[in-house]
C-alpha positions as MATLAB code, in Angstrom:
seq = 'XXXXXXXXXXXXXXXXXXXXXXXXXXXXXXXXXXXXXXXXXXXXXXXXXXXXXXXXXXX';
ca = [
      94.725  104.299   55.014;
      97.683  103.594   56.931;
      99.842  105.900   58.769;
     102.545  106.588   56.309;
     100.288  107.777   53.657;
      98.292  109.985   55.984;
     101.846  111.566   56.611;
     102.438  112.989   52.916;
      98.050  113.874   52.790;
      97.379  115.139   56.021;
      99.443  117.662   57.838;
      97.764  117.184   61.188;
      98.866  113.793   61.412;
     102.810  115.506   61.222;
     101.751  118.041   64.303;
     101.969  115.440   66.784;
     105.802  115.025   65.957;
     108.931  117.509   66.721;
     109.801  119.368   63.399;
     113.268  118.135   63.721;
     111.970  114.311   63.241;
     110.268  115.418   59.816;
     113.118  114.305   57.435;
     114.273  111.977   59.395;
     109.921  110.224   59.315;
     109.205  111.039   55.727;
     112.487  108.959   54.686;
     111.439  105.986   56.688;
     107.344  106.339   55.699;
     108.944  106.396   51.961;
     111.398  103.621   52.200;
     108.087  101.752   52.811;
     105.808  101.432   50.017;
     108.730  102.184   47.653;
     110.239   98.691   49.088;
     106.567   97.068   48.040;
     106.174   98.908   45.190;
     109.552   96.720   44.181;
     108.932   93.634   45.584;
     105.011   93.698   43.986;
     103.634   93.578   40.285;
     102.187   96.985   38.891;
      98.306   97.145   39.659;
      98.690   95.854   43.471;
      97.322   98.474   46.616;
     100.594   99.276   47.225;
     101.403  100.761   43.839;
      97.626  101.751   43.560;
      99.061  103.857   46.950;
     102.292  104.895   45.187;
     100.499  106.372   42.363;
      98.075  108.009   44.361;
     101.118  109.796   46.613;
     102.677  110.797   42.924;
     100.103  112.432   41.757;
      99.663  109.831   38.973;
      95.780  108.637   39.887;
      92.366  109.864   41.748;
      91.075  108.069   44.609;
];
């Protein structure tokens, strides 16, 4: 999985950051598959990824 979904599943991969760069990270490892999510049909990884981070589907 790639690094910006490990951010929103696994805390440890946050630790290695400074707190204060949290918002600042989770805005820019959203802006990312929300941008494909756009630009690609429903049914493609990256809104098979999308769901997954909403909740919306199991692995």
């Amino acid at each position: 999985m790639s690094t910006g979904y490990r951010w929103f599943t696994d805390p440890a991969a946050r630790q290695i950051y400074a707190p204060e760069e949290h918002p600042f990270l989770t805005r820019m490892y959203a802006s990312g598959p929300r941008e494909l999510v756009t630009l690609r049909v429903p049914g493609s990884r990256a809104a098979h990824l999308a769901d997954l981070l909403k909740g919306n589907c199991h692995a």
